[in-house]
The first five atom37 places (N, CA, C, CB, O) and aatype in JSON, in Angstrom:
{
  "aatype": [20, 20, 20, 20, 20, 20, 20, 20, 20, 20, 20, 20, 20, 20, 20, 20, 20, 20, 20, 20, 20, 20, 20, 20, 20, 20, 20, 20, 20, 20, 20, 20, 20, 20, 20, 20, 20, 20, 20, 20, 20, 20, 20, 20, 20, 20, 20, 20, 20, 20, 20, 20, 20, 20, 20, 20, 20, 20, 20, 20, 20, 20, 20, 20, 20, 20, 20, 20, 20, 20, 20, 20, 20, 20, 20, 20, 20, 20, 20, 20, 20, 20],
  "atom_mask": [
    [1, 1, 1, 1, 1],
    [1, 1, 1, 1, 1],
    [1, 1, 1, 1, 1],
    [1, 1, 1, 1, 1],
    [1, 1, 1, 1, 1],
    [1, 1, 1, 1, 1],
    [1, 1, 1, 1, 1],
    [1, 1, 1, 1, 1],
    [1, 1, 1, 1, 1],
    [1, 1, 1, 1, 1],
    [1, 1, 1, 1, 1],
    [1, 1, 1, 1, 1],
    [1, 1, 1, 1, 1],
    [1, 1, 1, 1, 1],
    [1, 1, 1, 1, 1],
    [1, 1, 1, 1, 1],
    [1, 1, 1, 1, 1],
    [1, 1, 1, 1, 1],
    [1, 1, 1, 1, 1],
    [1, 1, 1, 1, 1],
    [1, 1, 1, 1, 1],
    [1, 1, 1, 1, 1],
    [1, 1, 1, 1, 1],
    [1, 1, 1, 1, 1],
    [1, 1, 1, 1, 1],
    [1, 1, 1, 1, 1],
    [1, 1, 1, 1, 1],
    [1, 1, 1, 1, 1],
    [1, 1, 1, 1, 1],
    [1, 1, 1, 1, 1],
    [1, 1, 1, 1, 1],
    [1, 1, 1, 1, 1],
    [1, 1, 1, 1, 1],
    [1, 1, 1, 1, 1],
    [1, 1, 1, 1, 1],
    [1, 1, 1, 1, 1],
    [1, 1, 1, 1, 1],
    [1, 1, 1, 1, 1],
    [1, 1, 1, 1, 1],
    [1, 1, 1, 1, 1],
    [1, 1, 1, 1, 1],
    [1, 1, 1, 1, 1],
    [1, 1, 1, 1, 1],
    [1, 1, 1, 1, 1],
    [1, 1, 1, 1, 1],
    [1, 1, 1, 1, 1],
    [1, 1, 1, 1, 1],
    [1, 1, 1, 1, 1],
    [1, 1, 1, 1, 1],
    [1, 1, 1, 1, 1],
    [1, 1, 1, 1, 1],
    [1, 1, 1, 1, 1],
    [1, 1, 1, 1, 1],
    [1, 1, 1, 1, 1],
    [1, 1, 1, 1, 1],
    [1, 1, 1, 1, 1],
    [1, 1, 1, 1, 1],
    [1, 1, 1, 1, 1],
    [1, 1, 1, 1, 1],
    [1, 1, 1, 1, 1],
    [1, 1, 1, 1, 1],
    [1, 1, 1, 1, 1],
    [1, 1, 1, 1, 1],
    [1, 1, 1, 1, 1],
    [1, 1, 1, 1, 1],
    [1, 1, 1, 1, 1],
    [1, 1, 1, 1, 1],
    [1, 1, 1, 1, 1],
    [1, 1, 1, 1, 1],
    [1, 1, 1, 1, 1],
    [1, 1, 1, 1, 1],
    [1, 1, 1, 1, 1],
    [1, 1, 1, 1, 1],
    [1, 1, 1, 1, 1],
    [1, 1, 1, 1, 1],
    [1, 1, 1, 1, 1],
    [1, 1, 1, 1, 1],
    [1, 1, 1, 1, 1],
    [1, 1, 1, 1, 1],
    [1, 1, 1, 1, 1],
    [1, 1, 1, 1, 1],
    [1, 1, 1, 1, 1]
  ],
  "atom_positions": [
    [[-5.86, 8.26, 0.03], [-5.73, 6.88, 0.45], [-4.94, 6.12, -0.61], [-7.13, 6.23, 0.67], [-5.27, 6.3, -1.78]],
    [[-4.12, 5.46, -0.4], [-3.25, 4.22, -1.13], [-4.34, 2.97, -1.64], [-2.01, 3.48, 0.14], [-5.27, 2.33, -1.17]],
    [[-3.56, 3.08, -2.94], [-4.44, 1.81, -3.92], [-4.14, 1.09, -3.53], [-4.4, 1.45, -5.27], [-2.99, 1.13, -3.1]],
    [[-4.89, -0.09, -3.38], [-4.43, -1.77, -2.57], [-4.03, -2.41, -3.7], [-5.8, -2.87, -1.71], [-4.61, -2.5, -4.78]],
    [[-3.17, -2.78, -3.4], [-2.16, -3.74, -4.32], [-2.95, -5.32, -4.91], [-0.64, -4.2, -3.15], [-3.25, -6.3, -4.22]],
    [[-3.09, -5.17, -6.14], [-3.97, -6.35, -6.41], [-3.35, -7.08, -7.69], [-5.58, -5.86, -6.68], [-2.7, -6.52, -8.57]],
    [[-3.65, -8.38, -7.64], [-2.52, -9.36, -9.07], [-4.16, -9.73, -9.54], [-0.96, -11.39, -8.45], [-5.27, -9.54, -9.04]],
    [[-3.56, -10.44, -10.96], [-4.69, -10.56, -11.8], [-3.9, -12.5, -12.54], [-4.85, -8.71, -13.22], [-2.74, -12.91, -12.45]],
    [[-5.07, -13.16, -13.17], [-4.41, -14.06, -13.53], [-3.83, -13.52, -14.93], [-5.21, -15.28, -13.5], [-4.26, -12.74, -15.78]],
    [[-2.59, -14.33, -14.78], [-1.21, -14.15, -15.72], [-0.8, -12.79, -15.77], [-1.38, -14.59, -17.3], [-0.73, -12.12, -16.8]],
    [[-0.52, -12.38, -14.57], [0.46, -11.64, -13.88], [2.01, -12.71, -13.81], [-0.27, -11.22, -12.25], [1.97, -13.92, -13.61]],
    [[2.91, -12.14, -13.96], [4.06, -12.68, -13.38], [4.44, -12.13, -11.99], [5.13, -12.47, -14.29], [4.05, -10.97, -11.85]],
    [[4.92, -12.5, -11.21], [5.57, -11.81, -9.53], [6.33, -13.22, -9.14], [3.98, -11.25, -7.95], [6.5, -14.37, -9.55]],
    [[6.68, -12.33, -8.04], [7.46, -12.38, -7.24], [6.84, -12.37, -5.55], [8.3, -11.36, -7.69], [5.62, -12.4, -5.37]],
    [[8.08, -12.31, -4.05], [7.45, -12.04, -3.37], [8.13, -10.95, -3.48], [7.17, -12.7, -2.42], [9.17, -10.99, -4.15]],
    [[7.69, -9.58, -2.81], [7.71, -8.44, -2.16], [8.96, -7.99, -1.72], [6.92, -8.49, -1.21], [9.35, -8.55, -0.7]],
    [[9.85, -6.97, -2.3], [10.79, -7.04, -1.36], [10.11, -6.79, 0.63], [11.91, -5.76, -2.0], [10.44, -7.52, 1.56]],
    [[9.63, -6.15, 0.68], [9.34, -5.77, 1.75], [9.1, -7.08, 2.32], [8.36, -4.78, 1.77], [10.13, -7.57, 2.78]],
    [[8.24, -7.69, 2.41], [8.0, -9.18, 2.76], [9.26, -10.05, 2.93], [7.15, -9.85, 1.64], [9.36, -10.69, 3.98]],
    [[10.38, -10.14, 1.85], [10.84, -11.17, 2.07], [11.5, -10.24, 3.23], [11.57, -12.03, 0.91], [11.19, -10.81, 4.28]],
    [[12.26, -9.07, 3.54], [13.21, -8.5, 4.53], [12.54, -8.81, 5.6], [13.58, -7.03, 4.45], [13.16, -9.46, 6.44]],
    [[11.0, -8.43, 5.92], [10.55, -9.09, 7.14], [10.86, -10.27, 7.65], [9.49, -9.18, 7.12], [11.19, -10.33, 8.84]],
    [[10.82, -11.32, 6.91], [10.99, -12.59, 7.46], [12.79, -13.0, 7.49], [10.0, -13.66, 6.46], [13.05, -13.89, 8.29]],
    [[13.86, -12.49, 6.79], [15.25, -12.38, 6.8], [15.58, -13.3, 5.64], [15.93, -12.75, 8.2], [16.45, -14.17, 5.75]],
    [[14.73, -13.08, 4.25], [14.62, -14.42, 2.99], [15.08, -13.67, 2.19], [13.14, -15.21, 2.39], [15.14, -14.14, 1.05]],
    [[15.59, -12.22, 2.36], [15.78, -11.25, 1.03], [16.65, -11.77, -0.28], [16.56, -9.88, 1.55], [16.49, -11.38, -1.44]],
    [[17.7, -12.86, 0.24], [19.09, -13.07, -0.48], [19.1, -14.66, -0.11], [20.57, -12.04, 0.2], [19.99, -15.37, 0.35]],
    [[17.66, -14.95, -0.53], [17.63, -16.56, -0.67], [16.94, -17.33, -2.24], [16.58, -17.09, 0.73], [17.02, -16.78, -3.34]],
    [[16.29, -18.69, -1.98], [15.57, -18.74, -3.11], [14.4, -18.18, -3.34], [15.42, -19.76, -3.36], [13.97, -17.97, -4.48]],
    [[13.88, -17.95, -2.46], [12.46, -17.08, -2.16], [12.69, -15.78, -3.15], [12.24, -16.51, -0.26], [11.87, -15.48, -4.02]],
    [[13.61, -15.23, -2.98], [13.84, -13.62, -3.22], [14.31, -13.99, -5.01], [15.44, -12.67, -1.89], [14.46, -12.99, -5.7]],
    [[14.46, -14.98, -5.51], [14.79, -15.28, -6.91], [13.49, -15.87, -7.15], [16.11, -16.24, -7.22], [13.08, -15.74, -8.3]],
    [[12.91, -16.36, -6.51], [11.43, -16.94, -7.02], [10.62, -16.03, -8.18], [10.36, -17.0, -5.61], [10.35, -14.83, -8.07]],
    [[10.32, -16.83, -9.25], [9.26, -15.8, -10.2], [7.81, -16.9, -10.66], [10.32, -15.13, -12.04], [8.15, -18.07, -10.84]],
    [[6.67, -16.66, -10.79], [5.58, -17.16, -11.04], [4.45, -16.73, -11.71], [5.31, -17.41, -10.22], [4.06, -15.66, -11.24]],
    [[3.69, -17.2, -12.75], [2.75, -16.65, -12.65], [1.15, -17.08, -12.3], [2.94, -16.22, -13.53], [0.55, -18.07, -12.72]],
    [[0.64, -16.02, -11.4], [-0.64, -16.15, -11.36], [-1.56, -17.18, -12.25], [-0.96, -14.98, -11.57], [-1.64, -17.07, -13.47]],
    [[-2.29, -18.27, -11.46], [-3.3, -19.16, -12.08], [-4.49, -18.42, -11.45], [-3.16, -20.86, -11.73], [-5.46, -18.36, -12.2]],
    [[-4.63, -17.94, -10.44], [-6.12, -17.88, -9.66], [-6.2, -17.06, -8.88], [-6.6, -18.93, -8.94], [-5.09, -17.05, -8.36]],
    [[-6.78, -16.36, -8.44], [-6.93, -14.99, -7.17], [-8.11, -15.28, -6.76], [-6.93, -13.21, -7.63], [-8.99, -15.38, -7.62]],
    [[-8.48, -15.51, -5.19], [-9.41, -15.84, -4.86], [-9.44, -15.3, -3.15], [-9.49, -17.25, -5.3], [-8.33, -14.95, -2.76]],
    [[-10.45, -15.22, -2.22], [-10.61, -14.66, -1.22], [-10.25, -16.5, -0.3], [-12.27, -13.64, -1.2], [-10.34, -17.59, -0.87]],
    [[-9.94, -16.34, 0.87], [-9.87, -17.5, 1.46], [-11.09, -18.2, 1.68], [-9.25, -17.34, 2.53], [-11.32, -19.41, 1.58]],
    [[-11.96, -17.12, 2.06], [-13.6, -17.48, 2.44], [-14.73, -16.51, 2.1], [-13.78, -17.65, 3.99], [-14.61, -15.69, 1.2]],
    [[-15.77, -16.63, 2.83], [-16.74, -15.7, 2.3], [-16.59, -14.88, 3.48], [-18.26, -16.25, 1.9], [-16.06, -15.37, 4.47]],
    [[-16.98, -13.78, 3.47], [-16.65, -12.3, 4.14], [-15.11, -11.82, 4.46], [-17.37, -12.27, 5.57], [-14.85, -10.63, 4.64]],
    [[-14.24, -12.75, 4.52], [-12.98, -12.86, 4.65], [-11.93, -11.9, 3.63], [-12.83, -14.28, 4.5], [-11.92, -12.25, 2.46]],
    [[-11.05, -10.72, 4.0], [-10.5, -10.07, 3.23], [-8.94, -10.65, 2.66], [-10.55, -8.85, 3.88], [-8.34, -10.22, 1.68]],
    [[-8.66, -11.31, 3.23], [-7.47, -12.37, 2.98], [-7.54, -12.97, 1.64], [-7.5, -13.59, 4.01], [-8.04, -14.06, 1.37]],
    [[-6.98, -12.14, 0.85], [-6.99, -13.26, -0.56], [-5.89, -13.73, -1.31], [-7.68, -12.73, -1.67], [-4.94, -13.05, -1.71]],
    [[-6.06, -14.8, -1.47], [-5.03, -15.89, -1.67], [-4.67, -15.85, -3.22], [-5.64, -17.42, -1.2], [-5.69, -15.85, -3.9]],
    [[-3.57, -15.82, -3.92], [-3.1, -15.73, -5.54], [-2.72, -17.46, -5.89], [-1.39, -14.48, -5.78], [-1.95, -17.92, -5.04]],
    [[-3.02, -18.2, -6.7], [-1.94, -19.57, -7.03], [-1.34, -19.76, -7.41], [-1.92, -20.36, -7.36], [-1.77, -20.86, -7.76]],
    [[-0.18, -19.7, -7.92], [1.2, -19.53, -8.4], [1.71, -20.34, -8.93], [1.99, -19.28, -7.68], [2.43, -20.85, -8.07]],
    [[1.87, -20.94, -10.01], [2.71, -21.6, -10.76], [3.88, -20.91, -11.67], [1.91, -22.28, -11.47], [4.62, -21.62, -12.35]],
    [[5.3, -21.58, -9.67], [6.02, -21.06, -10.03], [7.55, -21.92, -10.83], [6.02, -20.31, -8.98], [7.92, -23.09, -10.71]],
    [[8.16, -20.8, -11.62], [8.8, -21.32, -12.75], [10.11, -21.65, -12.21], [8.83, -20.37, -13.96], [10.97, -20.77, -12.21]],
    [[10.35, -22.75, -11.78], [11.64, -23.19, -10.9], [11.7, -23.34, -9.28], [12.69, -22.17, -11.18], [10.85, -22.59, -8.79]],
    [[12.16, -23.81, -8.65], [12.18, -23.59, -7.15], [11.28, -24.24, -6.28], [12.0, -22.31, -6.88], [10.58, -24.77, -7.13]],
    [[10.79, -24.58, -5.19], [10.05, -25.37, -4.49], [9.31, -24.18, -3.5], [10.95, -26.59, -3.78], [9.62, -24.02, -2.32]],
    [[8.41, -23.49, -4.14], [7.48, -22.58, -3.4], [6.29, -22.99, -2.84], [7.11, -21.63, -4.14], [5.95, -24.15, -3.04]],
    [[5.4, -22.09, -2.0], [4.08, -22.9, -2.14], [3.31, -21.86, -2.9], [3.3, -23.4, -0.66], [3.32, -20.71, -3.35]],
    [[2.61, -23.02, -2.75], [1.35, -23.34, -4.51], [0.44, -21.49, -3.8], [-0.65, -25.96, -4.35], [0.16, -20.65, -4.65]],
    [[0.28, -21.32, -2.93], [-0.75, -20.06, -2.7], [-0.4, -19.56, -1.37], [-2.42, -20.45, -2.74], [-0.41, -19.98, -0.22]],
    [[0.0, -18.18, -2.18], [0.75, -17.09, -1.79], [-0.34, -15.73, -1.17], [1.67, -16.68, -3.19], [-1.22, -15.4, -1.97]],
    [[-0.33, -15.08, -0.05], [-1.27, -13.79, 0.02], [-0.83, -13.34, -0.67], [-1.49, -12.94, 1.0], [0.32, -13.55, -1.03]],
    [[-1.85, -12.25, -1.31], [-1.76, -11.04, -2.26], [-0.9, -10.4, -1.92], [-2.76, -10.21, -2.41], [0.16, -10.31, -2.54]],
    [[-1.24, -9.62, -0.51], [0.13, -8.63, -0.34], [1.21, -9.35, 0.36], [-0.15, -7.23, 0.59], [1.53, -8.83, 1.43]],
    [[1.67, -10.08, 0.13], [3.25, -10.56, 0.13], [3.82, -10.65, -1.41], [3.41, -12.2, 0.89], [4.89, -11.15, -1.78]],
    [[2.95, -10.1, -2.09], [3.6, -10.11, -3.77], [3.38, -9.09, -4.55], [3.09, -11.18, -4.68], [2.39, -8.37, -4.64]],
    [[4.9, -9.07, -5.42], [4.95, -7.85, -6.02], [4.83, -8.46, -7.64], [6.39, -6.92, -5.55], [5.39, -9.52, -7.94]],
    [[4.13, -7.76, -8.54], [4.77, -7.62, -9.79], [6.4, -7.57, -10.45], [4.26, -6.63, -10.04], [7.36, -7.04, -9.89]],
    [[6.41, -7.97, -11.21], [7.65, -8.56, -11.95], [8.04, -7.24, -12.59], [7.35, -9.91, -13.12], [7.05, -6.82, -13.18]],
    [[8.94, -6.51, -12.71], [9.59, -5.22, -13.31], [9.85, -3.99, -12.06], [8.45, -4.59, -14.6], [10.18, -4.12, -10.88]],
    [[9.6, -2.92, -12.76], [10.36, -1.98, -11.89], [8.85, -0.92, -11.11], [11.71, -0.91, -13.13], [8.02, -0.22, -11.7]],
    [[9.0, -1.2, -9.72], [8.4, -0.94, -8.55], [8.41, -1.07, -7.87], [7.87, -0.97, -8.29], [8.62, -2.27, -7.72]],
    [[8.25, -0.42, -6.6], [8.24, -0.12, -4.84], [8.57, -1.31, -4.02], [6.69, 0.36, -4.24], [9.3, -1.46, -3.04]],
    [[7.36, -2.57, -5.12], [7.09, -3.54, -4.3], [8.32, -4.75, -4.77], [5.42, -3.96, -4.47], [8.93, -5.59, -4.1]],
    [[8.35, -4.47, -5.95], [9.62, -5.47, -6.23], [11.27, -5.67, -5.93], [9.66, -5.44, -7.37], [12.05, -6.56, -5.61]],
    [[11.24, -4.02, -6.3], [12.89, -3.63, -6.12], [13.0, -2.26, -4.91], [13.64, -2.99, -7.98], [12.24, -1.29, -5.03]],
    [[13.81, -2.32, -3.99], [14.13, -1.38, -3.46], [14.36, -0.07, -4.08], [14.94, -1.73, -2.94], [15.48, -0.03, -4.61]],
    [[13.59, 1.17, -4.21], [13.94, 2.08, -4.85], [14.9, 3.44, -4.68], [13.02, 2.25, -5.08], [15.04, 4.21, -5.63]]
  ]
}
C-alpha cells in the first residue's frame, strides 16, 4: 500500500504538479506559488479531509489548501514531473 502524503508545520510546498495539470494552472501563478505550512488540521470531526494553512510567500493564494493538492518543496513525484 502507498504512504499517504502528509505536510507538517514548517514544511515549505507548493501545489502538486499533478493537481495543478488537473485543473489546466500548471504554467500559471499557482504553479510558482511557494508557502509554508502554519497548521494541519482535519476539516471536522470524523472527517478525512484535512486542510494545511499556508502562509504563502508572494502571490494571492488561499489561506487553506487540502493536503493532497500539495507537494513538498525539492525534488519529488509530487513536485516536479519525473
Amino acid at each position: 500500500m502507498a504512504k499517504k502524503f502528509t505536510v507538517e508545520i514548517g514544511d515549505k510546498v507548493a501545489y502538486s504538479v499533478q493537481f495543478l495539470r488537473s485543473i489546466g494552472m500548471a504554467h500559471t501563478d499557482m504553479g510558482r506559488a511557494r508557502g509554508i505550512v502554519t497548521e494541519v488540521a482535519p476539516i471536522g470531526k470524523g472527517c478525512s479531509l484535512i486542510l494545511a494553512r499556508i502562509d504563502w510567500q508572494g502571490g494571492d493564494m488561499p489561506e487553506r489548501v487540502n493536503v493532497q493538492n500539495l507537494a513538498k518543496v525539492g525534488a519529488n513525484a509530487r513536485f516536479a514531473a519525473m
